[in-house]
Residue frames as qw, qx, qy, qz and C-alpha x, y, z in Angstrom:
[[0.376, 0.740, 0.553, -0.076, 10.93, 28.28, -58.86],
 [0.194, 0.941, -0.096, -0.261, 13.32, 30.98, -60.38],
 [0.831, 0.150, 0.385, 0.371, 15.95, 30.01, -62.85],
 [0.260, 0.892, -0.300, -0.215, 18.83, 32.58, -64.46],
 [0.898, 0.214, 0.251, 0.291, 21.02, 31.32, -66.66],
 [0.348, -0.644, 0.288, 0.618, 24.40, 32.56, -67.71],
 [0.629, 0.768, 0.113, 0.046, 25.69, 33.94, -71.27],
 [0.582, -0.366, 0.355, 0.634, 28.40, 34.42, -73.33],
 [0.462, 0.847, 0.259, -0.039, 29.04, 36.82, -76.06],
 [0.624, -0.176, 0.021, 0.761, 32.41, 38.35, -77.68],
 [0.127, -0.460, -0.064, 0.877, 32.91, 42.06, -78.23],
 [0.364, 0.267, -0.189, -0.872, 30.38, 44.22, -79.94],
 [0.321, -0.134, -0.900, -0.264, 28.32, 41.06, -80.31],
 [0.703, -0.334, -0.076, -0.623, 24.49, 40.46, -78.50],
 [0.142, 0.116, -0.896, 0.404, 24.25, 38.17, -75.37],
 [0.562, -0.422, -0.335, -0.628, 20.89, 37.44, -73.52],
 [0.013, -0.031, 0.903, -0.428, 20.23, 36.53, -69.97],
 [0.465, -0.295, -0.732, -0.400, 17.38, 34.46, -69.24],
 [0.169, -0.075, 0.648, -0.739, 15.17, 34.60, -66.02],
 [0.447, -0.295, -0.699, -0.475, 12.51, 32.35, -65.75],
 [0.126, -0.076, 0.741, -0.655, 10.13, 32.32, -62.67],
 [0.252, -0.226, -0.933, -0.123, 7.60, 29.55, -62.03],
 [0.238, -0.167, 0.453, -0.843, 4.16, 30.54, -60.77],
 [0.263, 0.204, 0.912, -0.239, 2.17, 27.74, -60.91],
 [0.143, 0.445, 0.807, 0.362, -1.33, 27.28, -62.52],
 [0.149, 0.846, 0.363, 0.361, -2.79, 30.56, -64.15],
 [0.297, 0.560, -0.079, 0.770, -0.41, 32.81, -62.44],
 [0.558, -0.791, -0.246, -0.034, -1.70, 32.51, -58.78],
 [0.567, -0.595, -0.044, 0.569, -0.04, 35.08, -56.71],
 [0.300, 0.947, -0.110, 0.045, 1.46, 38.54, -57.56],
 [0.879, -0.055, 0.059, 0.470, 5.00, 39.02, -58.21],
 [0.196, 0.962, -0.160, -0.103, 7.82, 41.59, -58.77],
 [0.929, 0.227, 0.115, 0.268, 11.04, 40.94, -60.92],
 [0.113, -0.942, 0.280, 0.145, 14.08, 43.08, -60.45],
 [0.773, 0.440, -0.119, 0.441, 17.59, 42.72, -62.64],
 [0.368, -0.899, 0.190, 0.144, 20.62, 43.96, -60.35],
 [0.616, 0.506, -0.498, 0.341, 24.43, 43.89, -61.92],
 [0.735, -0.626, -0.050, 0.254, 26.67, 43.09, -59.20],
 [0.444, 0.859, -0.202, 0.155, 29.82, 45.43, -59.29],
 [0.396, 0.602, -0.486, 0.494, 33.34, 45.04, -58.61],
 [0.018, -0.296, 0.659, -0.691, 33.32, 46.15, -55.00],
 [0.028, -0.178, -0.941, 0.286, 30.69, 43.82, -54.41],
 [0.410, 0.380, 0.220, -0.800, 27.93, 46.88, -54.36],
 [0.336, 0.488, 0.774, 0.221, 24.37, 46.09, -56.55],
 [0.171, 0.339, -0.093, -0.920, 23.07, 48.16, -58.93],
 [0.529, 0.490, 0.601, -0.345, 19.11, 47.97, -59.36],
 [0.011, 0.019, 0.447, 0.894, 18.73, 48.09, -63.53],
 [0.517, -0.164, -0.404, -0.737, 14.64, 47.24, -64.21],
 [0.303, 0.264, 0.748, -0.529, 11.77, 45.79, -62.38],
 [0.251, -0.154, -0.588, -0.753, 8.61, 44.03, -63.59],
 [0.635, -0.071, 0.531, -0.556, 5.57, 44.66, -61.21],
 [0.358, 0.178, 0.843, -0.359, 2.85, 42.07, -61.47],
 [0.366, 0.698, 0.615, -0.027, 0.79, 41.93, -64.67],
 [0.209, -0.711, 0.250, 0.623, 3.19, 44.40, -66.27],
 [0.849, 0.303, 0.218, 0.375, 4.24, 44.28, -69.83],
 [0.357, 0.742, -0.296, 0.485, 6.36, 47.71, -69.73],
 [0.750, -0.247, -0.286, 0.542, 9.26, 46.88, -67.19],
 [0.204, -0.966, -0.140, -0.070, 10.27, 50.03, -64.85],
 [0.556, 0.582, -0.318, 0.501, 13.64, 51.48, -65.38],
 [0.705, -0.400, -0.199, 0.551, 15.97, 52.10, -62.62],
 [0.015, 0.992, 0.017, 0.121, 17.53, 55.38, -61.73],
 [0.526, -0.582, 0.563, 0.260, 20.80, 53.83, -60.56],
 [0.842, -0.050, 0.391, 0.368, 21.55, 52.44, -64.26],
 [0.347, -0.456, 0.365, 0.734, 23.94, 53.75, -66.22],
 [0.636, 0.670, 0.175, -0.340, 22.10, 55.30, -69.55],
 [0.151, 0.627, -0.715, -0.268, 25.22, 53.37, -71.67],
 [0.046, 0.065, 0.992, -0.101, 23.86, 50.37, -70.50],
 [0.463, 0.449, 0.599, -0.473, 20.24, 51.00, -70.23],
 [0.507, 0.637, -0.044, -0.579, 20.31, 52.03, -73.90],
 [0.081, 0.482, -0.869, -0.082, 21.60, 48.83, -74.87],
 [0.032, 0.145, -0.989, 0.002, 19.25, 47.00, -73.63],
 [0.549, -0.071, -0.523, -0.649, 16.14, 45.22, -74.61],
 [0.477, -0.044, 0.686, -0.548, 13.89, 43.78, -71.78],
 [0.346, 0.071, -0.825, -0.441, 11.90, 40.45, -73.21],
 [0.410, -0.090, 0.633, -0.651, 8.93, 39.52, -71.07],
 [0.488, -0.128, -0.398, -0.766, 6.68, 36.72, -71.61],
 [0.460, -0.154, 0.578, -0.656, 3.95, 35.50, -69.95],
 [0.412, 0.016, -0.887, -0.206, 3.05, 31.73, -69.85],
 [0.625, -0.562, -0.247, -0.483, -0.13, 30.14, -68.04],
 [0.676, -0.729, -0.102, -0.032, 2.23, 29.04, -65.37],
 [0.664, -0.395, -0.010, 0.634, 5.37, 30.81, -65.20],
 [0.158, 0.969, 0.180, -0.061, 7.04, 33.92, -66.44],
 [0.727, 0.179, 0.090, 0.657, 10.38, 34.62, -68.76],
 [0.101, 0.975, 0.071, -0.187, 12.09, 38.13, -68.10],
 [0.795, -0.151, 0.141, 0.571, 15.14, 38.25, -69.99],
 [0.057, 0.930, -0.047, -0.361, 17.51, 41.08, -70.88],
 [0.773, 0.228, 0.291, 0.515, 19.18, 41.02, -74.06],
 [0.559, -0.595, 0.117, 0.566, 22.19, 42.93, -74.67],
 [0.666, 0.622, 0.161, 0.378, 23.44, 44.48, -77.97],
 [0.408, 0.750, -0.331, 0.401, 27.17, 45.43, -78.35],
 [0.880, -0.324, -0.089, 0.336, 28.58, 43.37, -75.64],
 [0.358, 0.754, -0.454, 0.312, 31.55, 45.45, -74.16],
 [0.387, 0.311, -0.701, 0.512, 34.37, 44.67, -71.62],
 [0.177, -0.278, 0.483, -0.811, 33.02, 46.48, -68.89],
 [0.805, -0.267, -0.238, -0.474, 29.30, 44.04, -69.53],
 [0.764, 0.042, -0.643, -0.011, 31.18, 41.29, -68.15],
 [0.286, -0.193, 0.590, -0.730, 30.25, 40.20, -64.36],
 [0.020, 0.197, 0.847, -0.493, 27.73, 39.20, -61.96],
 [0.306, -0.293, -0.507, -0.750, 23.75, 39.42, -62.59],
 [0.021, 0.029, -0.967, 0.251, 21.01, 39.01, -60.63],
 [0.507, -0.295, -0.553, -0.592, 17.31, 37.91, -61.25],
 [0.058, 0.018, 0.601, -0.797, 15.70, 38.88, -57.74],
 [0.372, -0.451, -0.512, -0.629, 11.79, 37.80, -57.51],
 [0.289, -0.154, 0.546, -0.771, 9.48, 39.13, -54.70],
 [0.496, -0.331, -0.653, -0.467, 6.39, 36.93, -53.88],
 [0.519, -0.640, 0.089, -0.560, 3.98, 36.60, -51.49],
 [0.927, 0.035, -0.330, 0.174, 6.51, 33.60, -50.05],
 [0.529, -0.733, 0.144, 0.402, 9.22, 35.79, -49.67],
 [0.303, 0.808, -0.425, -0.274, 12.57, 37.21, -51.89],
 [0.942, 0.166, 0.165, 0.240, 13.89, 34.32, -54.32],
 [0.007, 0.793, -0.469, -0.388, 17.40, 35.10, -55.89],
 [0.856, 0.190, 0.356, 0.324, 19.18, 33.36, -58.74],
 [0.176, -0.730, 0.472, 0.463, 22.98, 34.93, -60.01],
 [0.815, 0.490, 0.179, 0.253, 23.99, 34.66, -64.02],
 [0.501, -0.469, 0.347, 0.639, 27.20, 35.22, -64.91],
 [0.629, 0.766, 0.014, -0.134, 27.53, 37.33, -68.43],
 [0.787, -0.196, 0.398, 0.429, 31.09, 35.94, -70.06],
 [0.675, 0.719, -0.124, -0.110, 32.91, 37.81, -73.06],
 [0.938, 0.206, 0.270, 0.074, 34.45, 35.11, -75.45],
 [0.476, 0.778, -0.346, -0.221, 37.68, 35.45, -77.60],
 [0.956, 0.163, -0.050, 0.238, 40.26, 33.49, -79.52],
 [0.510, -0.771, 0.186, 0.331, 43.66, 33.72, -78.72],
 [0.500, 0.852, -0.157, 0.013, 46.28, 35.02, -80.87],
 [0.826, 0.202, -0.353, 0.389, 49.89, 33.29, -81.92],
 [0.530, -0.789, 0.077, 0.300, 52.28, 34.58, -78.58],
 [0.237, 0.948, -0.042, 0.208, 55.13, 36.62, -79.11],
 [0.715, -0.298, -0.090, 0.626, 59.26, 36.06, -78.10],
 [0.160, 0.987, -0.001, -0.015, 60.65, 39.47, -77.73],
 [0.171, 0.863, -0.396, -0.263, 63.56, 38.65, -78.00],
 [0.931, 0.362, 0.006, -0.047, 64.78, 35.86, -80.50],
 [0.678, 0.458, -0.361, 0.447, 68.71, 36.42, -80.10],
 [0.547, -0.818, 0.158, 0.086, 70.31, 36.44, -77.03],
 [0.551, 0.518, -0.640, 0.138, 74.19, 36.41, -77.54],
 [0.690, -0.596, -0.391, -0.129, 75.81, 33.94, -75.37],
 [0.118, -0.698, 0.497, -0.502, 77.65, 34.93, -71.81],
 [0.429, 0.027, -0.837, 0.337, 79.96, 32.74, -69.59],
 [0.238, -0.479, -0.749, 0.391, 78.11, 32.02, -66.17],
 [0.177, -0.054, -0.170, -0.968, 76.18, 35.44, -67.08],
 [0.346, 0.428, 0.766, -0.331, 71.98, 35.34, -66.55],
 [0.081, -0.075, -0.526, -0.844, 70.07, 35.65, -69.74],
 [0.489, 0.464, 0.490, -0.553, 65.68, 36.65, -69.99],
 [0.087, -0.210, -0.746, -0.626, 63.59, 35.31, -72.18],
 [0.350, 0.264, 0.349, -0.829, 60.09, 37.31, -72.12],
 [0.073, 0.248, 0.801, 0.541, 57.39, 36.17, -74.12],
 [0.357, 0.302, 0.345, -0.814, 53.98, 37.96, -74.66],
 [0.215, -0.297, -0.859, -0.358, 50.36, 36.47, -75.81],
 [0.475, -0.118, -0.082, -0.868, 46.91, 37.84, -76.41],
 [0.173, -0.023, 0.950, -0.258, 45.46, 34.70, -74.22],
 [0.356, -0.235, -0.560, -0.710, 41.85, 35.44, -75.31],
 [0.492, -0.153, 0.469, -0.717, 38.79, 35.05, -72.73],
 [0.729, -0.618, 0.131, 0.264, 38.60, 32.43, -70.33],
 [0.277, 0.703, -0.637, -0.151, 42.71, 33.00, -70.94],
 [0.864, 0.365, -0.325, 0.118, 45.00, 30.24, -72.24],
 [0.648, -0.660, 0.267, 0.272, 48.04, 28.99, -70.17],
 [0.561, 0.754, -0.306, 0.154, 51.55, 29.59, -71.57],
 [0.759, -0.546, 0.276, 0.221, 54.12, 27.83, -71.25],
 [0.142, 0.649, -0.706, -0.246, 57.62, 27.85, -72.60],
 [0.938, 0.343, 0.039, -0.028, 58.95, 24.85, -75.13],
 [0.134, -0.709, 0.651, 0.235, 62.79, 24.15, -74.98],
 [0.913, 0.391, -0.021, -0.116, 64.73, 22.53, -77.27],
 [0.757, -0.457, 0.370, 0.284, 67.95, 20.84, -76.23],
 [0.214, 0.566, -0.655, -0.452, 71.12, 21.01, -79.00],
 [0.078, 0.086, -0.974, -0.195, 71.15, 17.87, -81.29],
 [0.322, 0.163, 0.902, -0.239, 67.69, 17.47, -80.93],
 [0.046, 0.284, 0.794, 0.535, 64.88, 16.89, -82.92],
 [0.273, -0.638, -0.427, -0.580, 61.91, 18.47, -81.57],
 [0.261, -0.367, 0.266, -0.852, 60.75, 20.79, -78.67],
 [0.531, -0.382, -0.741, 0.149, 59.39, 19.23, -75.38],
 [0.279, -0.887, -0.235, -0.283, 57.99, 21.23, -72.39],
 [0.573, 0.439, -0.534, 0.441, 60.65, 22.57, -70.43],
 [0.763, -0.439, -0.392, 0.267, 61.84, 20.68, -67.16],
 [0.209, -0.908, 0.193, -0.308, 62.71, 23.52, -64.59],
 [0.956, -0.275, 0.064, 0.080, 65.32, 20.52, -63.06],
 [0.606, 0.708, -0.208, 0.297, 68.30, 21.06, -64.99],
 [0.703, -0.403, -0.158, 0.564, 71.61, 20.88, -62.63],
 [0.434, 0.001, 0.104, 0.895, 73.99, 23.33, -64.66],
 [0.100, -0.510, -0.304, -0.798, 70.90, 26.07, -64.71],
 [0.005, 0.315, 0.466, -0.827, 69.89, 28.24, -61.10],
 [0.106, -0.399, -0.707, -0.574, 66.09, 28.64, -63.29],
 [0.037, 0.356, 0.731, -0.582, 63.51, 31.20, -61.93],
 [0.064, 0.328, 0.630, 0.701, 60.14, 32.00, -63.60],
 [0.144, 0.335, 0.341, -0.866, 57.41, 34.80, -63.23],
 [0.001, 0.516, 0.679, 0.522, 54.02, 34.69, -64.76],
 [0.060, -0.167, -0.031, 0.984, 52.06, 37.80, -64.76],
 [0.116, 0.512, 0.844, 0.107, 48.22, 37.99, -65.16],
 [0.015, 0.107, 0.160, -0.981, 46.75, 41.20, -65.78],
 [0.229, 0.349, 0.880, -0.226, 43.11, 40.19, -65.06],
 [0.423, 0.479, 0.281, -0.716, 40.86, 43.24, -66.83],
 [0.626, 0.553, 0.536, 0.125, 39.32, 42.75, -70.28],
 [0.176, -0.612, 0.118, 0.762, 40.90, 44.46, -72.80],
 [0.644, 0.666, 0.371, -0.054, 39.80, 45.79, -76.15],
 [0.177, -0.585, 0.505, 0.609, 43.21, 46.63, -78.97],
 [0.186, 0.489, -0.543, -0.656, 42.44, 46.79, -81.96],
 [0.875, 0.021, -0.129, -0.465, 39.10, 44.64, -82.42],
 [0.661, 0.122, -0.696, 0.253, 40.83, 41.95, -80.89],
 [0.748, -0.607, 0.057, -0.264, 39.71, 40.78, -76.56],
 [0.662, 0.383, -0.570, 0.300, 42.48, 39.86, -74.78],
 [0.645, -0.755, 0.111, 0.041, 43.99, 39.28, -71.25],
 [0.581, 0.610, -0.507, 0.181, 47.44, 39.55, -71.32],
 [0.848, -0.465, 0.224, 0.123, 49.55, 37.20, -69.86],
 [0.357, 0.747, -0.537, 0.162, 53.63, 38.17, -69.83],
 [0.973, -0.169, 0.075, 0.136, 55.70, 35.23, -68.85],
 [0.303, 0.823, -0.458, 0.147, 59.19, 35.80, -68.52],
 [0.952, -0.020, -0.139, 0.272, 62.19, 32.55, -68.00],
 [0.075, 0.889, -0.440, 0.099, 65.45, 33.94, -66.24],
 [0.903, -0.129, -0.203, 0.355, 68.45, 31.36, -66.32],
 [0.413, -0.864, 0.276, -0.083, 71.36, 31.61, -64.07],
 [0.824, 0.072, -0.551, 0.112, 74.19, 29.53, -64.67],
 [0.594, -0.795, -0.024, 0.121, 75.71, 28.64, -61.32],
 [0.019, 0.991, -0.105, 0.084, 78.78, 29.84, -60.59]]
């Protein structure tokens, strides 16, 4: 009988979660509605509650007044359920997480968990360095960086063999190459220059053998 629903939004953009709870015909039974973020370390943090027959929803002392002033409670009341959603304005990094849409009845405590998501495109990746000279049985890095965008993109390297014609993923097999490779995820949201990113640094180190 309760029903949250997840969202997605990209930076400085408007998102909405949705919380619907079913109470049957004309509203039998009282109720109370409660929005909780889940943080990081797992802890909950109570933002708003709607008693029973409510249309102003009851702030929280535990939310942050960066967030609370952001957002726009939406209540409405149908002859046999009841929508409380909270819509967002200026989506930032830090919105993105765990929700939850927590109703009390005289049943007992329902839960239902939305997930808020922020969205970006990724941006062309980056060789840092484009000349290597070469060196006899010597070990050369190649490093590449890319703004993966949110969910991230995977990256992979593209090799292109002498005398050939076009780039093919590249086969880690090679005999005459010792080949070891490090990918790097640095999981938070970041905001550079109106552009969302996760960055993901990939770096290729051949060996020849010896």
């Amino acid at each position: 009988p309760l029903t949250a629903h997840d969202a997605s939004a990209g930076i400085d953009q408007s998102a909405t979660l949705r919380c619907q709870l079913r109470t049957g015909a004309h509203n039998r039974g009282w109720y109370v509605i409660t929005w909780q973020r889940i943080n990081a370390d797992g802890n909950r943090t109570s933002l708003v509650n709607l008693p029973f027959r409510q249309k102003i929803p009851e702030w929280s002392k535990d939310i942050p007044p960066s967030l609370q002033s952001r957002i726009q409670p939406v209540i409405t009341v149908q002859p046999n359920h009841v929508e409380f959603n909270l819509h967002i304005r200026n989506v930032s990094c830090a919105d993105e997480g765990q929700f939850r849409c927590i109703a009390i009845t005289p049943q007992g405590e329902i839960i239902s968990t939305a997930e808020l998501n922020v969205v970006a495109e990724p941006t062309k990746p980056d060789i840092i360095n484009t000349y290597i000279p070469k060196m006899e049985h010597g070990m050369i890095t190649l490093e590449c960086k890319a703004n993966t965008g949110l969910p991230p993109r995977m990256l992979l390297w593209y090799y292109k063999e002498q005398g050939a014609d076009y780039f093919s993923p590249h086969k880690w097999e090679r005999s005459e190459l010792n080949l070891s490779w490090r990918h790097l995820v640095r999981v938070q949201c970041v905001k550079t220059m109106e552009t969302v990113h996760k960055i993901i640094k990939s770096q290729m180190v051949a060996r020849r053998h010896q």
